[in-house]
C-alpha positions in Angstrom: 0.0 0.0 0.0 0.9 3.5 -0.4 2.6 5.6 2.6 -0.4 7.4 4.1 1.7 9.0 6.7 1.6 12.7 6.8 4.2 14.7 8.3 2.2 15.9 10.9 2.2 11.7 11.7 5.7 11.6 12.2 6.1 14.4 14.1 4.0 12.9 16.5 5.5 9.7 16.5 9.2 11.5 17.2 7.1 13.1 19.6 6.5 10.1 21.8 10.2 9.2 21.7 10.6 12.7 24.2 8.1 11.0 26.3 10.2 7.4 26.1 12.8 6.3 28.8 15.1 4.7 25.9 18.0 4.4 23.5 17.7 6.0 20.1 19.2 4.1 17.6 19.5 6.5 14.9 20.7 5.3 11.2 22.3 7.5 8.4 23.3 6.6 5.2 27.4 6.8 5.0 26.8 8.3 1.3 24.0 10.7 1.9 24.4 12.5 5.5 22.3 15.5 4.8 19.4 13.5 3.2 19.4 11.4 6.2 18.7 13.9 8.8 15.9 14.2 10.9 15.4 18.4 11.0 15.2 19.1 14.8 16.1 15.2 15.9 17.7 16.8 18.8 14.6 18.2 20.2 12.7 15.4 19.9 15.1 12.6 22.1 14.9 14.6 25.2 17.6 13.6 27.3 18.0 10.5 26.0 20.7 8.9 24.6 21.5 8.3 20.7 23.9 5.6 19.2 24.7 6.6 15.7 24.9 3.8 13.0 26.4 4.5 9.7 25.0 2.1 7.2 26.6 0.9 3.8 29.9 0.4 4.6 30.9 -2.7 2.6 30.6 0.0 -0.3 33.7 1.8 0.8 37.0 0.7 -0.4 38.9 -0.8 1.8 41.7 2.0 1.5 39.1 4.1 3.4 40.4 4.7 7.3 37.6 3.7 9.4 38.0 5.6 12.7 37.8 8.8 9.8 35.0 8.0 9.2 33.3 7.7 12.3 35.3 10.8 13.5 33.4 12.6 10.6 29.9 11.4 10.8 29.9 12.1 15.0 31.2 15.8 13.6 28.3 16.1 11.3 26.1 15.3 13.5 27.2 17.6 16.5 26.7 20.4 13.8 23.1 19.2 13.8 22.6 19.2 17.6 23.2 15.9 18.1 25.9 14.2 20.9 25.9 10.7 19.9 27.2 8.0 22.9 29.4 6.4 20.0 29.5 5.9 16.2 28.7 2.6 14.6 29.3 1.1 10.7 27.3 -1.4 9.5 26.1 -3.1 6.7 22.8 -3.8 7.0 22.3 -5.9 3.3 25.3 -8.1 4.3 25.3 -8.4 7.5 28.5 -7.1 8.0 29.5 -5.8 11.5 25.8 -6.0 12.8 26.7 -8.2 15.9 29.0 -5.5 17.1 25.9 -3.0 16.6 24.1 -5.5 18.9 27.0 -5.3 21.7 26.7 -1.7 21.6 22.9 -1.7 22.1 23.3 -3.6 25.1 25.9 -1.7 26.7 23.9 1.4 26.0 20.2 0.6 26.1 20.7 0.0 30.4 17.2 -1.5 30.9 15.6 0.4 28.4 13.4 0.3 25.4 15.0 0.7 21.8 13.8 3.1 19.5 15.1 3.0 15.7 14.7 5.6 14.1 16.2 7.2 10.4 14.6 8.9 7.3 13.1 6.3 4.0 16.5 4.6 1.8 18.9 4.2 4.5 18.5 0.8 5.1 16.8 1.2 8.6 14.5 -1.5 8.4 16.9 -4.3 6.2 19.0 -3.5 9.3 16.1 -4.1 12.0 15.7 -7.7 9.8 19.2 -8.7 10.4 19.1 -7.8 14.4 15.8 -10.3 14.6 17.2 -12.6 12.5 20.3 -12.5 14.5 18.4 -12.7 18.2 15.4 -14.8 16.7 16.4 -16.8 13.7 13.2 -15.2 12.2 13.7 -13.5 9.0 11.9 -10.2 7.0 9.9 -9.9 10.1 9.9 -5.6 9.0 7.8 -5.3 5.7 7.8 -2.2 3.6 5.4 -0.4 1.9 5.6 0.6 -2.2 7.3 3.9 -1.4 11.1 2.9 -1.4 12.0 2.4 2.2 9.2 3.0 4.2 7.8 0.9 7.1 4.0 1.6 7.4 3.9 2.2 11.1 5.4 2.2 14.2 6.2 -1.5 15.1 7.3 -3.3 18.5 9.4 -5.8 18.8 9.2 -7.4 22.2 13.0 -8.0 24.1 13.4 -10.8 26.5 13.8 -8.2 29.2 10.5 -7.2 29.2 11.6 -4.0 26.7 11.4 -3.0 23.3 12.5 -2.8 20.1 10.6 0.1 18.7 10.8 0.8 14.6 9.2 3.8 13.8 8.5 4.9 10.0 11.1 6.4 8.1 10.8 9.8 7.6 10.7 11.2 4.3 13.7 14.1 3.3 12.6 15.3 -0.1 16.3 16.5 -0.4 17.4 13.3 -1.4 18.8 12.3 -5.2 16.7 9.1 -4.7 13.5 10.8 -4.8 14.4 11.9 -7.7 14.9 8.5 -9.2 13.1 5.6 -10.7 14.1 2.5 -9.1 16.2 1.1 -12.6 18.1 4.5 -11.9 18.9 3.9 -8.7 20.4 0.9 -8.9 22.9 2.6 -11.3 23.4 5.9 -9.7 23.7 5.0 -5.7 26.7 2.7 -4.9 26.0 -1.2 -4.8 29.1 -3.0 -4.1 32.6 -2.1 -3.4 33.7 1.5 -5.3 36.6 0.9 -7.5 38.1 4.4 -8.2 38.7 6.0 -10.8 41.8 8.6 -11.6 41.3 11.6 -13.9 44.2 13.6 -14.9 42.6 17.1 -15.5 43.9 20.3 -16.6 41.8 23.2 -15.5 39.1 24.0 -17.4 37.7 20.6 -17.9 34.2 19.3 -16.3 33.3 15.4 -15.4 29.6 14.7 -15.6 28.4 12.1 -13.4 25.5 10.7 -15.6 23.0 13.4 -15.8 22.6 13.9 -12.0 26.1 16.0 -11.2 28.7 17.5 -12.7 32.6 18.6 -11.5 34.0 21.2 -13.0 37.8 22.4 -12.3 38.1 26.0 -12.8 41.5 26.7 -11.4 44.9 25.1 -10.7 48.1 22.9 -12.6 47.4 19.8 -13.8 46.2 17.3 -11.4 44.8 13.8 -10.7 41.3 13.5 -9.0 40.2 10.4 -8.0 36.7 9.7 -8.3 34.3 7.6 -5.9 31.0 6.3 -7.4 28.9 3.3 -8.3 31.2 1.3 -10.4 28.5 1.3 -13.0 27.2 5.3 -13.1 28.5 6.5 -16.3 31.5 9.2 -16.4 31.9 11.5 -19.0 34.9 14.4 -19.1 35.0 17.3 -21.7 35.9 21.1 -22.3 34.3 23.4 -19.0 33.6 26.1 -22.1 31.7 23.9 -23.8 29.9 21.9 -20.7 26.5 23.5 -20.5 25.8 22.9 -24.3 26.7 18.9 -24.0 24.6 18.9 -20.8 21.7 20.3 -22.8 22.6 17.8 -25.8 22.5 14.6 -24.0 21.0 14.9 -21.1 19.1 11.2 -20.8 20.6 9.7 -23.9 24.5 9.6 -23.0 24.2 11.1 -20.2 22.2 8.9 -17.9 20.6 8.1 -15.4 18.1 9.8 -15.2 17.0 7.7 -18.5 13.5 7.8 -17.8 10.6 10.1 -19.2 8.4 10.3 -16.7 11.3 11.7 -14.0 12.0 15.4 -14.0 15.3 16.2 -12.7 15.5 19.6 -10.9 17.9 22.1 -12.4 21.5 21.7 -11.3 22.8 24.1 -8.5 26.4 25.1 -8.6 28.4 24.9 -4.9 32.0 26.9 -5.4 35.1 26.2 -3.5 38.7 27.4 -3.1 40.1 23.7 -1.8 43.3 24.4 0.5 44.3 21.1 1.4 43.3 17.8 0.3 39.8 17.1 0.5 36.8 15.2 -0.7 34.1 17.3 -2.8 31.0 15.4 -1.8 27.9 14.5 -3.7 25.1 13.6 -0.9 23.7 10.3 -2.2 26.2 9.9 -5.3 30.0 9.4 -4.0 32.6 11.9 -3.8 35.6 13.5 -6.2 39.1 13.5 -4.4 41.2 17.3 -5.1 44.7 17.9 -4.2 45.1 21.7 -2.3 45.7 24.9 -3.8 42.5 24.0 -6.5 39.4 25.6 -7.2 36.7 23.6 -7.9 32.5 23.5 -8.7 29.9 20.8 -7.7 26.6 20.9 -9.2 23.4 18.7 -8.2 20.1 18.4 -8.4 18.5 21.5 -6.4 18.5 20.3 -2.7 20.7 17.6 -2.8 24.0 18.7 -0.8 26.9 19.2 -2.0 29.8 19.5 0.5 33.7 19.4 0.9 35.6 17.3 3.8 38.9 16.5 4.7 40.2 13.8 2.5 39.7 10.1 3.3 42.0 8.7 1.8 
């Protein structure tokens, strides 16, 4: 069935959460950290006390440093208000790393109930399956509905304790590129197994299209190599910065794809400027992420909404 969840539902399902003596277990998705916040999440937990879980990370490459990671998303989220107990990565579609999630519930939860909670796409309730399956031996206990990601209501999963586990629905963020997206697309343009890299070397004044759903431009600096991070599959395509906006408008949804689909309108493409002054990451929420040496500058466009960001590099 359809979601027929308004917003004014969730907010009063986050609402009762205030009123909970529990543990918020609180799933983002690695790739996509601003299309998986809850706006005002902070507000709504009271004083209790939130466990961050990362989910996806059997996509990273294994060059990736883990404690990075986690050092990053727990800074992400204290710009959001948030003061997580400790950082967790998972993978919820493999399994991988969810038995150390359960360790950390237990030292955390203290007697209490379990709340899950995390906006639609990030893998909240495939990683709810694998605790039951884990604790049970029950499987797909968590159904969704035809809206990608969605559980239809708030659903209890008794403890042996007496407690909870508690999965609310998963908020929808209509910032994120997967909204955007038919479900062929998706498979193509969000990250399914491991990211193999891919090195570029690029004089100023050339552009990388990522599909049709972003585009890098470098518009100042020497001659450098960027290494870019994306679903081994999405489709790359470099050429000329003057002549950039004309091949957009040429191809966009024939070699340029996704989105390859007529019934899916794309919002216009924003461009996010930055002078890079040491080595970072250039960040496209839900896509991957472009690797710049210092002293560059450089221009991220996406879908309006969808964030575009720059970090300290990862690798």
């Amino acid at each position: 069935m359809p979601v027929g969840l308004t917003d004014d539902d969730f907010l009063r399902l986050l609402t009762q959460i205030k009123d909970a003596d529990a543990l918020i277990v609180y799933v983002v998705d690695i790739f996509d950290f601003n299309g998986s916040m809850i706006p005002g999440l902070h507000r709504f937990v009271g004083d209790n006390p939130i466990l961050l879980v990362g989910n996806k990370e059997d996509l990273l490459p294994r060059s990736l440093k883990r404690p990075k990671l986690r050092d990053w998303l727990r800074q992400r989220a204290n710009e959001q208000g948030i003061r997580p107990v400790d950082v967790a990565l998972v993978s919820a579609k493999t399994n991988h790393s969810v038995d150390q999630l359960l360790n950390l519930i237990e030292k955390y939860r203290e007697d209490r109930d379990v709340y899950i909670v995390g906006v639609t796409n990030v893998g909240k309730s495939t990683l709810i399956n694998q605790v039951i399956r884990q604790t049970t031996g029950q499987k797909d206990v968590i159904t969704t509905s035809r809206f990608p990601g969605t559980t239809l209501d708030r659903i209890e999963i008794p403890l042996d304790d007496g407690h909870s586990l508690v999965d609310t629905p998963g908020i929808i963020h209509n910032s994120q590129m997967a909204h955007f997206l038919s479900g062929k697309d998706l498979r193509i343009a969000t990250p399914q197994k491991q990211i193999k890299p891919k090195v570029y070397q690029l004089n100023s004044d050339q552009t990388i299209f990522l599909g049709g759903l972003a585009r890098f431009d470098y518009v100042a600096g020497a001659k450098h190599g960027f290494t870019v991070y994306t679903e081994n599959t999405l489709p790359l395509h470099r050429t000329k910065l003057s002549n950039a906006d004309a091949f957009y408008e040429k191809h966009l949804g024939d070699l340029l794809t996704p989105p390859s689909s007529d019934d899916v309108t794309l919002p216009k493409l924003v461009a996010h400027e930055f002078k890079v002054t040491e080595k970072s990451d250039l960040v496209f929420e839900g896509l991957g992420w472009i690797t710049v040496p210092a002293g560059v500058t450089v221009r991220g466009y996406a879908p309006e909404g969808v964030g575009v960001l720059v970090r300290k590099a990862m690798i």
